[in-house]
PyMOL commands that place a pseudoatom at each C-alpha (Angstrom):
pseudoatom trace, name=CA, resn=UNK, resi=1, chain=A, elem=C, hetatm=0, pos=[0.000, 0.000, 0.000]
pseudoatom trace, name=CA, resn=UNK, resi=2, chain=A, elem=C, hetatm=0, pos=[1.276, 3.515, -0.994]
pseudoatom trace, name=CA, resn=UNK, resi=3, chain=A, elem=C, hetatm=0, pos=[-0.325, 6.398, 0.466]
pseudoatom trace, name=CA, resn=UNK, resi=4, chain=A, elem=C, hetatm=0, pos=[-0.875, 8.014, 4.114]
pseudoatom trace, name=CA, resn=UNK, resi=5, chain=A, elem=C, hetatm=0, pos=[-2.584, 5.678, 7.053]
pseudoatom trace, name=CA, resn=UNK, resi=6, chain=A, elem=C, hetatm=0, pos=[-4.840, 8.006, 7.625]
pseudoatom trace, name=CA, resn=UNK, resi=7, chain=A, elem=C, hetatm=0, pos=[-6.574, 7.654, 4.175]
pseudoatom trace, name=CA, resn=UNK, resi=8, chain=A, elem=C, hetatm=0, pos=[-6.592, 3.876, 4.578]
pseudoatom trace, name=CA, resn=UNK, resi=9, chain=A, elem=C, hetatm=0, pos=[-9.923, 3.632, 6.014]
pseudoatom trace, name=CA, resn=UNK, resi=10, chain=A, elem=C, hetatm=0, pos=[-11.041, 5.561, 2.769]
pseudoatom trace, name=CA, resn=UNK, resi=11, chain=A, elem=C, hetatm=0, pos=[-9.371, 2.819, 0.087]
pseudoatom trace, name=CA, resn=UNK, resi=12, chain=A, elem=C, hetatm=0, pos=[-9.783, 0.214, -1.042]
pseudoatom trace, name=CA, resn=UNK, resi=13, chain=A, elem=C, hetatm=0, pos=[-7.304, -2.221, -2.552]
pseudoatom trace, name=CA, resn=UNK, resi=14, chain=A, elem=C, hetatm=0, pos=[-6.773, -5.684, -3.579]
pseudoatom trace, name=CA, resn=UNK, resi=15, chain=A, elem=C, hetatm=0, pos=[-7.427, -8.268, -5.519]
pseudoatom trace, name=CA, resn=UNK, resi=16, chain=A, elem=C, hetatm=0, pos=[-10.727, -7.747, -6.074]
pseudoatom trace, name=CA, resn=UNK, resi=17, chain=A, elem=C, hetatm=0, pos=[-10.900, -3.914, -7.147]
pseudoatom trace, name=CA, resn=UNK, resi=18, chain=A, elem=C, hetatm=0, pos=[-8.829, -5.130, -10.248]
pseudoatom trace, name=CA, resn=UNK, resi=19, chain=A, elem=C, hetatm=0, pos=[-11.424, -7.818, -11.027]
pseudoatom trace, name=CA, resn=UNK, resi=20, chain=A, elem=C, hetatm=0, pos=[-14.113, -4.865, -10.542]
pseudoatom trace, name=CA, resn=UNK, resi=21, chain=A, elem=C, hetatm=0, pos=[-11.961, -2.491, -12.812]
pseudoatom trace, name=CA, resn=UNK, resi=22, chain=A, elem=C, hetatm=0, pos=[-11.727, -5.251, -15.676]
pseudoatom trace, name=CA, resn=UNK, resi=23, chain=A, elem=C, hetatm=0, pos=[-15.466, -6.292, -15.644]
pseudoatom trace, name=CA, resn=UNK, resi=24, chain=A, elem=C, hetatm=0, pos=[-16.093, -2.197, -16.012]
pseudoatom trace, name=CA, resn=UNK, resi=25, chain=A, elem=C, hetatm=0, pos=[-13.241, -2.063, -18.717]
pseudoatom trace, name=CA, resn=UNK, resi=26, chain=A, elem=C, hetatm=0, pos=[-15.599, -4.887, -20.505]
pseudoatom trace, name=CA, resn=UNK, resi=27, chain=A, elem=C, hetatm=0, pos=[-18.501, -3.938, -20.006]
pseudoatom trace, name=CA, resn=UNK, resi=28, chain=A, elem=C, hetatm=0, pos=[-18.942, -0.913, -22.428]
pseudoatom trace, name=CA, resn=UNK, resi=29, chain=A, elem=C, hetatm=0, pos=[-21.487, 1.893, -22.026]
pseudoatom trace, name=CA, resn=UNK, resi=30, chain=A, elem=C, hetatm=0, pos=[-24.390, 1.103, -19.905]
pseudoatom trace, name=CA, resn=UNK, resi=31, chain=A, elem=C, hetatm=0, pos=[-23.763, -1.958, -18.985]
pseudoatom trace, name=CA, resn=UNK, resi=32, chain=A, elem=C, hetatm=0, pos=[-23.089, -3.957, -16.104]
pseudoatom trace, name=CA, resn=UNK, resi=33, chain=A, elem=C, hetatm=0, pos=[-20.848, -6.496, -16.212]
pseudoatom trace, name=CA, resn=UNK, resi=34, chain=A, elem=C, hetatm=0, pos=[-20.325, -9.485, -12.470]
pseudoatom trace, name=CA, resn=UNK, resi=35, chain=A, elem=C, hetatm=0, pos=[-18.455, -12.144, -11.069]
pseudoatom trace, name=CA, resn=UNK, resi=36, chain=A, elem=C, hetatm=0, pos=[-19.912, -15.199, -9.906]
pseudoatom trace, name=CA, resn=UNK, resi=37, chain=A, elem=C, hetatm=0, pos=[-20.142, -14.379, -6.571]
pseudoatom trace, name=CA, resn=UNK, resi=38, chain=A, elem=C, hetatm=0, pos=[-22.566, -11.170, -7.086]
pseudoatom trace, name=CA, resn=UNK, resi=39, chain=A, elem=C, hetatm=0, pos=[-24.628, -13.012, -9.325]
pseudoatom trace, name=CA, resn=UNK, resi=40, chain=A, elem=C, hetatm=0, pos=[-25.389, -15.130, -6.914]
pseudoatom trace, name=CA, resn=UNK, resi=41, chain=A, elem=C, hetatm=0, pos=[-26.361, -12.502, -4.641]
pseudoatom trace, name=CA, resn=UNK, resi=42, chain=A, elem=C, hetatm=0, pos=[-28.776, -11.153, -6.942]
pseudoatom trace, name=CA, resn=UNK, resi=43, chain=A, elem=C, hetatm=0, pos=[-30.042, -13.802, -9.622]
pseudoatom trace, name=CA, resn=UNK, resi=44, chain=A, elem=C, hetatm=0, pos=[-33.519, -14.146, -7.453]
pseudoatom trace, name=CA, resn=UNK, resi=45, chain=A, elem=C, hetatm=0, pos=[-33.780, -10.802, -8.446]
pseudoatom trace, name=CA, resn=UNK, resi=46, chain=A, elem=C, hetatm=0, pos=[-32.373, -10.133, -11.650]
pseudoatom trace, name=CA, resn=UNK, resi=47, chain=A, elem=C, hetatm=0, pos=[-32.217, -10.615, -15.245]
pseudoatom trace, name=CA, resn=UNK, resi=48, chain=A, elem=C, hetatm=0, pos=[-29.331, -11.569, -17.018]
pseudoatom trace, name=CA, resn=UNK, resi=49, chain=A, elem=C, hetatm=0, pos=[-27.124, -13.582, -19.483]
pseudoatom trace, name=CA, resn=UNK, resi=50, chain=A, elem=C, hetatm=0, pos=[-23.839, -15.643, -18.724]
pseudoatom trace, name=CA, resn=UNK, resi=51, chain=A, elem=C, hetatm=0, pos=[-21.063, -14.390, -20.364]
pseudoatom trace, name=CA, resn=UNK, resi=52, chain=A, elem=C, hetatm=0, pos=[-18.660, -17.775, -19.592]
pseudoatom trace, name=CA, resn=UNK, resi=53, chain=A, elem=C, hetatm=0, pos=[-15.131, -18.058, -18.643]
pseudoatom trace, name=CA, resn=UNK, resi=54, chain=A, elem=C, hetatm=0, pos=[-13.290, -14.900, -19.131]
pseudoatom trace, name=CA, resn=UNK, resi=55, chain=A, elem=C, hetatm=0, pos=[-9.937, -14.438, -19.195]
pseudoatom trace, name=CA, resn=UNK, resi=56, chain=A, elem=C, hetatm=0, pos=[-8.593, -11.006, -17.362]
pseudoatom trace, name=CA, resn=UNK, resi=57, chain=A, elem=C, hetatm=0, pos=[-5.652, -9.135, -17.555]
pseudoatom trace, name=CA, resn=UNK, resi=58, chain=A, elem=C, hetatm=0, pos=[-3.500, -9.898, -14.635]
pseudoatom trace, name=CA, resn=UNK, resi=59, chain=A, elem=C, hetatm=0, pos=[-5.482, -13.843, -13.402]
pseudoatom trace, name=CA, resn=UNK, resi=60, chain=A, elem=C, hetatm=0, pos=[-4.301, -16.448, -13.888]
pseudoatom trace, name=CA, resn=UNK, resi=61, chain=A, elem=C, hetatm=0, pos=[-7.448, -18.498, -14.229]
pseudoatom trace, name=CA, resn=UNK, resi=62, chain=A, elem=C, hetatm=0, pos=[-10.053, -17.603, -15.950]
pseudoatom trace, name=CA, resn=UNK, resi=63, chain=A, elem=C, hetatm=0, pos=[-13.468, -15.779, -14.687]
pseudoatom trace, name=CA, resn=UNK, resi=64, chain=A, elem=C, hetatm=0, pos=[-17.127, -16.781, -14.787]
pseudoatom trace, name=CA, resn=UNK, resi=65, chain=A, elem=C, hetatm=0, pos=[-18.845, -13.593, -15.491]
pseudoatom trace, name=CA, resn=UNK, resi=66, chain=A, elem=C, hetatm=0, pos=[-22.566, -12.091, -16.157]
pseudoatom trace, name=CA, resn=UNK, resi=67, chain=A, elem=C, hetatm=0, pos=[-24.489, -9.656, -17.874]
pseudoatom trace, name=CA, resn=UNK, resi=68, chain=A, elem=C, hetatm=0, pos=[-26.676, -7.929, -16.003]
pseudoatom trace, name=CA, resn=UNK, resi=69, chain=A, elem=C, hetatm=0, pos=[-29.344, -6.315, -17.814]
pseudoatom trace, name=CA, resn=UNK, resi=70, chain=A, elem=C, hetatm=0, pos=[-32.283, -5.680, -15.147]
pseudoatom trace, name=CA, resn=UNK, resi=71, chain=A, elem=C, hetatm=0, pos=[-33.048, -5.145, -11.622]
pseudoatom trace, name=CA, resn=UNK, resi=72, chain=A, elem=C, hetatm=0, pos=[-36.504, -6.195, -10.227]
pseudoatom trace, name=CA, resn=UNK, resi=73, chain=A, elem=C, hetatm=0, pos=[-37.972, -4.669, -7.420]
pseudoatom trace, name=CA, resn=UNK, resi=74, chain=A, elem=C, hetatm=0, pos=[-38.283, -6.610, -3.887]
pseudoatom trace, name=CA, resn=UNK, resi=75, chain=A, elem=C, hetatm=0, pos=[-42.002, -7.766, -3.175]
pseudoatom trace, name=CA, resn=UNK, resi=76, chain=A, elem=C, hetatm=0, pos=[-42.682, -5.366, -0.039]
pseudoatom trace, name=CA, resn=UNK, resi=77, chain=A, elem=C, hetatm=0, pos=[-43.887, -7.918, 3.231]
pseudoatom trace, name=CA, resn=UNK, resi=78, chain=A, elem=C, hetatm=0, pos=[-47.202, -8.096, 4.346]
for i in range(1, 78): cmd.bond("trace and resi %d" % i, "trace and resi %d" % (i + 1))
show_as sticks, trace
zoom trace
């Protein structure tokens, strides 16, 4: 890490803000590109189209990635 301590709290680093970076540098204009991981977060609730194994600049293995082309809204609780 370069940079003061005190901005720490502030930053983030790592691992996976370079995935993050490269699924933005693919994903063009409007659209909204996701590991594996946050798909499965948000698949009950979304719409979407598997992109397959990626490869990204800097992994080693590849990445299972997503489109993500909609957002539904939660059902509010009775």
């Amino acid at each position: 890490y370069i940079g003061s301590p005190k901005r720490m709290d502030f930053t983030v680093v790592g691992d996976r803000v370079n995935t993050a970076k490269r699924f933005c540098d693919m994903a063009g204009p409007g659209k909204v590109v996701v590991g594996h991981h946050t798909w499965s977060a948000i698949k009950e609730r979304a719409e979407g189209m598997p992109m397959g194994q990626l490869t990204l600049k800097g992994k080693q293995q590849t990445v299972l990635a997503y489109e993500v082309h909609s957002l539904f809204k939660e059902k509010e609780h009775a």
